[in-house]
One Martini backbone bead per residue (centre of mass of N, CA, C, O) as a GRO file, in nm:
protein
  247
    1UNK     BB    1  17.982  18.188 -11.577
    2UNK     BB    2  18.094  18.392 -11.766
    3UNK     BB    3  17.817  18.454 -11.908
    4UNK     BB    4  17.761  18.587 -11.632
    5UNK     BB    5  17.959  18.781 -11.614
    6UNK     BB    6  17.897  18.950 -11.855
    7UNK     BB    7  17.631  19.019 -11.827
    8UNK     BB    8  17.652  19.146 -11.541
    9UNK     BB    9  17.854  19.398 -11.658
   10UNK     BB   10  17.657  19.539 -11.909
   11UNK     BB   11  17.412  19.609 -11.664
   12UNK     BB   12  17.607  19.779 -11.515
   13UNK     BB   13  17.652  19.945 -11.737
   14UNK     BB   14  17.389  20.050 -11.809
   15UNK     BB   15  17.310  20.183 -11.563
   16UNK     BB   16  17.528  20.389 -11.556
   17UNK     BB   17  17.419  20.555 -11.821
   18UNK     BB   18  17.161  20.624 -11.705
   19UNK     BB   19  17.272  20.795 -11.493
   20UNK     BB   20  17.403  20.977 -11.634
   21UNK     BB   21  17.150  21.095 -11.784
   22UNK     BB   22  17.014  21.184 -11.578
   23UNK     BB   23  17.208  21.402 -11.449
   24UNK     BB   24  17.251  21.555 -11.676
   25UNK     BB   25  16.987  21.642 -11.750
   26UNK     BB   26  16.969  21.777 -11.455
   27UNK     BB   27  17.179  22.004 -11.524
   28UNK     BB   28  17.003  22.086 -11.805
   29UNK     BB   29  16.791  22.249 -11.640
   30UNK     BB   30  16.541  22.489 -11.735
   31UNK     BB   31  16.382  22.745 -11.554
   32UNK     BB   32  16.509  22.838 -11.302
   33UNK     BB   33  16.527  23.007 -11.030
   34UNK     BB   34  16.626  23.296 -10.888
   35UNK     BB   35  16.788  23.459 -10.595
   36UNK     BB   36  16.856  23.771 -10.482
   37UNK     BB   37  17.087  23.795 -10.198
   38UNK     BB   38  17.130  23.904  -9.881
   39UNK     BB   39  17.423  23.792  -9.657
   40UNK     BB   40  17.538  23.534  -9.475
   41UNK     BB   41  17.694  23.272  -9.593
   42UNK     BB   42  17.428  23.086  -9.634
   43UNK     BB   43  17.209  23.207  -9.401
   44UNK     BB   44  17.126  23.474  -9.362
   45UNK     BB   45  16.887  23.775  -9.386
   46UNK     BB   46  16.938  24.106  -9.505
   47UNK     BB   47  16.921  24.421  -9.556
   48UNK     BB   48  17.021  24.615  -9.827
   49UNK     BB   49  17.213  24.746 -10.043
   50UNK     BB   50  17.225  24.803 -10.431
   51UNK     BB   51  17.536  24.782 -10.627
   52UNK     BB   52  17.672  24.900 -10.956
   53UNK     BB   53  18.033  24.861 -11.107
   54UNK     BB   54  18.207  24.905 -11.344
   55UNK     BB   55  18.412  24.753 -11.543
   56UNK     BB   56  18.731  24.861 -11.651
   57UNK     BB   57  18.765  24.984 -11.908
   58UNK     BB   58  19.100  24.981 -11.944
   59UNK     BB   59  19.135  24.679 -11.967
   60UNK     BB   60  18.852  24.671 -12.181
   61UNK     BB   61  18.731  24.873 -12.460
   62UNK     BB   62  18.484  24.627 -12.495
   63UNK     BB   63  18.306  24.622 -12.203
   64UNK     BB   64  18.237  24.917 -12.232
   65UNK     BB   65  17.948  25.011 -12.491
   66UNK     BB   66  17.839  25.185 -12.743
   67UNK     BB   67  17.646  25.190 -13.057
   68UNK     BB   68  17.618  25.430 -13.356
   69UNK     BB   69  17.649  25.564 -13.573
   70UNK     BB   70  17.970  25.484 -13.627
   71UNK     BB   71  18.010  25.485 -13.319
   72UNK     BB   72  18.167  25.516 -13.025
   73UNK     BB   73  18.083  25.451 -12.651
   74UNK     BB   74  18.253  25.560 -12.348
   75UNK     BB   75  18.300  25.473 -12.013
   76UNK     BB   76  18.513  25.484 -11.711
   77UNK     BB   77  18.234  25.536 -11.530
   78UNK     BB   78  17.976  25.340 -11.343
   79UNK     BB   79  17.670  25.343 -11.194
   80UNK     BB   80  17.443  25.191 -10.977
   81UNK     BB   81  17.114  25.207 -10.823
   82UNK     BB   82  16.914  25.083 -10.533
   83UNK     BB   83  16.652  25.017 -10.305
   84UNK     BB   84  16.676  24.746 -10.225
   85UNK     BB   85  16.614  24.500  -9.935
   86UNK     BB   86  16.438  24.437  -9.630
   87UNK     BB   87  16.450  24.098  -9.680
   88UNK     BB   88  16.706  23.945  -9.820
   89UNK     BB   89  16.552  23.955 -10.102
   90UNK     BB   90  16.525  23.908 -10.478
   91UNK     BB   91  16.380  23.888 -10.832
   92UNK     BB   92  16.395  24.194 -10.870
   93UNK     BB   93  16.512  24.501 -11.051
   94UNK     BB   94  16.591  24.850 -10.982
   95UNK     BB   95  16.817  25.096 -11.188
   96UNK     BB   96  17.050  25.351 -11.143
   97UNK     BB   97  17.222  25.569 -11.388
   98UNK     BB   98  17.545  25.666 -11.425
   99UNK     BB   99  17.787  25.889 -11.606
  100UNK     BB  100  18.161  25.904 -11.686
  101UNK     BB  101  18.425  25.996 -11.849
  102UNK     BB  102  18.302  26.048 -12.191
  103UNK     BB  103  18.307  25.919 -12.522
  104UNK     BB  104  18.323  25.924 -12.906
  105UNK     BB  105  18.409  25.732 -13.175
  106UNK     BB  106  18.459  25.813 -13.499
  107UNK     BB  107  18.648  25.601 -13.753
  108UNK     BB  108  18.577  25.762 -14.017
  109UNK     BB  109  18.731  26.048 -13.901
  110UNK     BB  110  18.917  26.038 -13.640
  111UNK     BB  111  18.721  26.106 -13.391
  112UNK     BB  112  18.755  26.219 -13.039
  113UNK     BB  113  18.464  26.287 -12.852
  114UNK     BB  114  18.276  26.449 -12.593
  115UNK     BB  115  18.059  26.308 -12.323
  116UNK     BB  116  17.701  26.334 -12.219
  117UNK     BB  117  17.499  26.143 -11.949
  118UNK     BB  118  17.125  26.160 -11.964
  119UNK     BB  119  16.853  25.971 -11.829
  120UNK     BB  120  16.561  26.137 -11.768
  121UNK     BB  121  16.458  25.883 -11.540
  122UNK     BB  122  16.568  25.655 -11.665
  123UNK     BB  123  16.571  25.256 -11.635
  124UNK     BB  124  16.672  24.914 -11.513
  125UNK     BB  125  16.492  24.633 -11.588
  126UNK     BB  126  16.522  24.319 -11.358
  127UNK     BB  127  16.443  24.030 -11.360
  128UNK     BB  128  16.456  23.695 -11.312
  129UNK     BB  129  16.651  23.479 -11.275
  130UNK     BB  130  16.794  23.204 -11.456
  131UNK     BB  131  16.829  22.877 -11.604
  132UNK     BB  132  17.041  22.797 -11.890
  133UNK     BB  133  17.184  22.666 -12.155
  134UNK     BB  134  17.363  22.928 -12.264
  135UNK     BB  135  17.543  22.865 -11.988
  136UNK     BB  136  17.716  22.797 -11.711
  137UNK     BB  137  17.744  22.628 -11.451
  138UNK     BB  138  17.620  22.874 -11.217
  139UNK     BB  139  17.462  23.014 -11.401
  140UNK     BB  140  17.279  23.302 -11.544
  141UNK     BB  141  16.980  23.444 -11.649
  142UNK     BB  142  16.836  23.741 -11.830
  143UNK     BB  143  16.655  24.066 -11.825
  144UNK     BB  144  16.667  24.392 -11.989
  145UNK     BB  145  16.482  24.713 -11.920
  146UNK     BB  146  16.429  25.034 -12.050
  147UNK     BB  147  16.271  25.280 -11.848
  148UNK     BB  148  16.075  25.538 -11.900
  149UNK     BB  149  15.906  25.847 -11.941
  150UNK     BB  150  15.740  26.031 -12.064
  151UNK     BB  151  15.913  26.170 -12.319
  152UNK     BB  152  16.161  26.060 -12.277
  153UNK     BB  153  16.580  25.989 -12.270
  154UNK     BB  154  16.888  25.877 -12.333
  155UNK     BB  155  17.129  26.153 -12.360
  156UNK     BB  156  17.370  26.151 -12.589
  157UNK     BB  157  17.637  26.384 -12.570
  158UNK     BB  158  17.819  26.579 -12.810
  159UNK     BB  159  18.141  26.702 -12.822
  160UNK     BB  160  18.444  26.854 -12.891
  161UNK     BB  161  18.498  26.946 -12.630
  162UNK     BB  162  18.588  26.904 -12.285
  163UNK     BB  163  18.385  27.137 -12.169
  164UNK     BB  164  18.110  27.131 -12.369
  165UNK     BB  165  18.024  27.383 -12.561
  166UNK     BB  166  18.059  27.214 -12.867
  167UNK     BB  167  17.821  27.084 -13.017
  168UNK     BB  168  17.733  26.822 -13.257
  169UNK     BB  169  17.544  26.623 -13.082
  170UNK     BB  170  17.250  26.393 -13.031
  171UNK     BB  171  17.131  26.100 -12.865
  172UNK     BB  172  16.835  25.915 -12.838
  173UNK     BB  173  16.750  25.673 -12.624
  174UNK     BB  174  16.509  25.432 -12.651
  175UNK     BB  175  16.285  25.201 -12.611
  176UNK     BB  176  16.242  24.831 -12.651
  177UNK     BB  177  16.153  24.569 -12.728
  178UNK     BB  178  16.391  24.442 -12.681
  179UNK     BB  179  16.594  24.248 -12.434
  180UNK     BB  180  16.861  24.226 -12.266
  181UNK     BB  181  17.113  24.041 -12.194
  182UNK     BB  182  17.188  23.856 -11.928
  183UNK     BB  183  17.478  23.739 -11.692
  184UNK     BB  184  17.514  23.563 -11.414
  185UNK     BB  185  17.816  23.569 -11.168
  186UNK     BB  186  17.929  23.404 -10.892
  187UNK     BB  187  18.151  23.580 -10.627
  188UNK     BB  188  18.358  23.403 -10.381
  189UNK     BB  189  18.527  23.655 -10.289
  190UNK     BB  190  18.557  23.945 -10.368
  191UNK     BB  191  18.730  24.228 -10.409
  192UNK     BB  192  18.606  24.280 -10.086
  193UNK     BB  193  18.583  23.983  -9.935
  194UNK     BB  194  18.290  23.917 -10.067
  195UNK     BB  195  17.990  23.845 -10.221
  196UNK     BB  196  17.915  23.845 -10.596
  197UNK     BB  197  17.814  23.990 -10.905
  198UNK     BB  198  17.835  23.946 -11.252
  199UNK     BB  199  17.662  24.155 -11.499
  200UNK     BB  200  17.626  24.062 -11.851
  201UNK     BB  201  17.560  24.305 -12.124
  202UNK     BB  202  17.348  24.227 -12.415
  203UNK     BB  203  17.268  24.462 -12.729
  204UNK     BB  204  17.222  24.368 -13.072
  205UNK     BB  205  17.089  24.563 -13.296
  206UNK     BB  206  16.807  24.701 -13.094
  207UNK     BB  207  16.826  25.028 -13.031
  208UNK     BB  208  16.645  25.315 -13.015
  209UNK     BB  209  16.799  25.578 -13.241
  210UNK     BB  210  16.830  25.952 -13.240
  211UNK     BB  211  16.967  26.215 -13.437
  212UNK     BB  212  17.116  26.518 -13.378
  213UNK     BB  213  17.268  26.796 -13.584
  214UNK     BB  214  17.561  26.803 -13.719
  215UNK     BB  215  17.534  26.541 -13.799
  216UNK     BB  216  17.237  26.483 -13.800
  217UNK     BB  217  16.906  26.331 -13.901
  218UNK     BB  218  16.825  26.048 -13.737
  219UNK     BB  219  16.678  25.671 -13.729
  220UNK     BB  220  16.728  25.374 -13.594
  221UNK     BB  221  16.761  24.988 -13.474
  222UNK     BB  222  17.109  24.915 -13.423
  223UNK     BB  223  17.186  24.951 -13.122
  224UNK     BB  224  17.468  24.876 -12.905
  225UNK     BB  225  17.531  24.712 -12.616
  226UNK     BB  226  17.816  24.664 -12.358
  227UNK     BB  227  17.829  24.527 -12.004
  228UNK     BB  228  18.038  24.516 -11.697
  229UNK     BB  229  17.894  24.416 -11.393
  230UNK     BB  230  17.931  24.491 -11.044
  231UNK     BB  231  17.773  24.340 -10.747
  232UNK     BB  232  17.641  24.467 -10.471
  233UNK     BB  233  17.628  24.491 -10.065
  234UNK     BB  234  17.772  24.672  -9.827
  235UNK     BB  235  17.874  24.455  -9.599
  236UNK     BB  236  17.757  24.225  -9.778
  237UNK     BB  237  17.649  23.967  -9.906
  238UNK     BB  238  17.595  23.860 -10.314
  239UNK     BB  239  17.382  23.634 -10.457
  240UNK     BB  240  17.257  23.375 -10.616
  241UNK     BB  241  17.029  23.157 -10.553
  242UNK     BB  242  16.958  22.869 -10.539
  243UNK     BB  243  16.736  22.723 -10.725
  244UNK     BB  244  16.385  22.710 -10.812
  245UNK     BB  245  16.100  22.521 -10.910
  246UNK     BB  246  15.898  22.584 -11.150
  247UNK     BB  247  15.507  22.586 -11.209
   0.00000   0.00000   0.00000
C-alpha cells in the first residue's frame, strides 16, 4: 500500500511539472499580434484621434536623446501625431513629429548650443505590435522606420545663440537600413484617468546622418535616438488589444 502511494505521489507530481511546462510554454509564445485599439475598455470601439506626448525630459535627460558626432541632442517636448482610426483599431501607425526647446550639449568643447528640429515632411513609420521573448509579459515589441520624401531628411540646425541667428552646424538624418525597436507598454488609468500606452524607442549606432558647417563636413551611420511617448486617443481609452494568433 505505501508503495502505491508513492507511486500515486511521483505520478501526481510529474503531472504537476508537465502542466507547468505546458503553461510556461503557452506564455512564452511569440510572434502572437497585437492591435492598437481605442474605445471603453474592453468592450466597444470608437473612431477617434491618436496623440503622442513626449515624457519629460526633465525627470531623466537620458529618456529622450539623439546623439552624433559626439553632440547629444535633447527636446524639452516632442509632440506625434497621427490621422487616427475610423473603425477604433490599427495594426499600424503612421505619426507625425514636431520638437521643441531643443539643445545640443557637446562634452567635448563644454559647449550647450541651440537647436531647432525640422521634419521636412519625414514621418514615423510603426509596424504592427507583436509579442516577444524579449519584454515582460503584457508588453509588446515592434518596429518603426523614418520614411522621408525623396530628398529630404530630418534637419536638426545647431546655433550658437539661443536667438537662432548664429548657425554652427547642421545635421541631416535620414532613413536606414535598420529600424527602431519599439517597446510597447499598456497602462491602465493613465496620467489623465484614461487606459494608455508608453512605447519606448530604441535605436543604438544605426542611423545615417551628415553633418554639415562650422562643424565641418562629415557622415556616419552611428547616430543613436532614444525616446519614451505616452500614446493616447483624447477623451477616449488606448491599449494594444490581447494578442491573435498568426497562421
Amino acid at each position: 500500500m505505501i508503495r502505491n502511494l508513492k507511486t500515486l505521489g511521483l505520478l501526481a507530481l510529474a503531472a504537476l511539472a508537465v502542466s507547468a511546462l505546458t503553461a510556461s510554454s503557452a506564455l512564452a509564445e511569440v510572434g502572437q499580434k497585437g492591435t492598437i485599439t481605442i474605445g471603453e475598455t474592453p468592450g466597444t470601439h470608437t473612431a477617434g484621434e491618436i496623440m503622442g506626448v513626449q515624457k519629460e525630459n526633465a525627470e531623466n535627460p537620458t529618456t529622450n536623446i539623439f546623439t552624433a558626432f559626439g553632440q547629444t541632442v535633447t527636446c524639452a517636448s516632442g509632440e506625434y501625431t497621427s490621422e487616427g482610426t475610423e473603425g477604433g483599431t490599427e495594426t499600424s501607425l503612421t505619426m507625425q513629429a514636431s520638437y521643441s526647446n531643443c539643445r545640443a550639449i557637446n562634452a567635448k568643447h563644454e559647449l550647450t548650443l541651440f537647436v531647432t528640429v525640422t521634419m521636412e515632411g519625414c514621418d514615423y513609420n510603426f509596424d504592427q505590435p507583436e509579442t516577444a521573448a524579449d519584454v515582460e509579459p503584457g508588453q509588446y515589441t515592434g518596429t518603426a522606420d523614418l520614411k522621408c520624401p525623396e530628398g529630404k531628411s530630418v534637419k536638426v540646425h545647431v546655433f550658437f545663440d539661443k536667438e537662432h541667428k548664429l548657425p554652427a552646424c547642421t545635421l541631416s538624418v535620414t532613413p536606414g537600413e535598420n529600424t527602431g525597436h519599439i517597446v510597447y507598454t499598456n497602462n491602465p488609468n493613465g496620467d489623465n484617468g484614461k487606459d494608455d500606452v508608453t512605447a519606448t524607442a530604441t535605436i543604438k549606432e544605426q542611423i545615417p546622418v551628415h553633418e554639415e558647417g562650422l562643424c565641418g563636413t562629415k557622415s556616419e551611420t552611428k547616430g543613436s535616438f532614444h525616446s519614451s511617448v505616452t500614446v493616447t486617443s483624447p477623451g477616449n481609452d488606448l491599449w494594444i488589444s490581447d494578442p491573435t494568433t498568426t497562421t
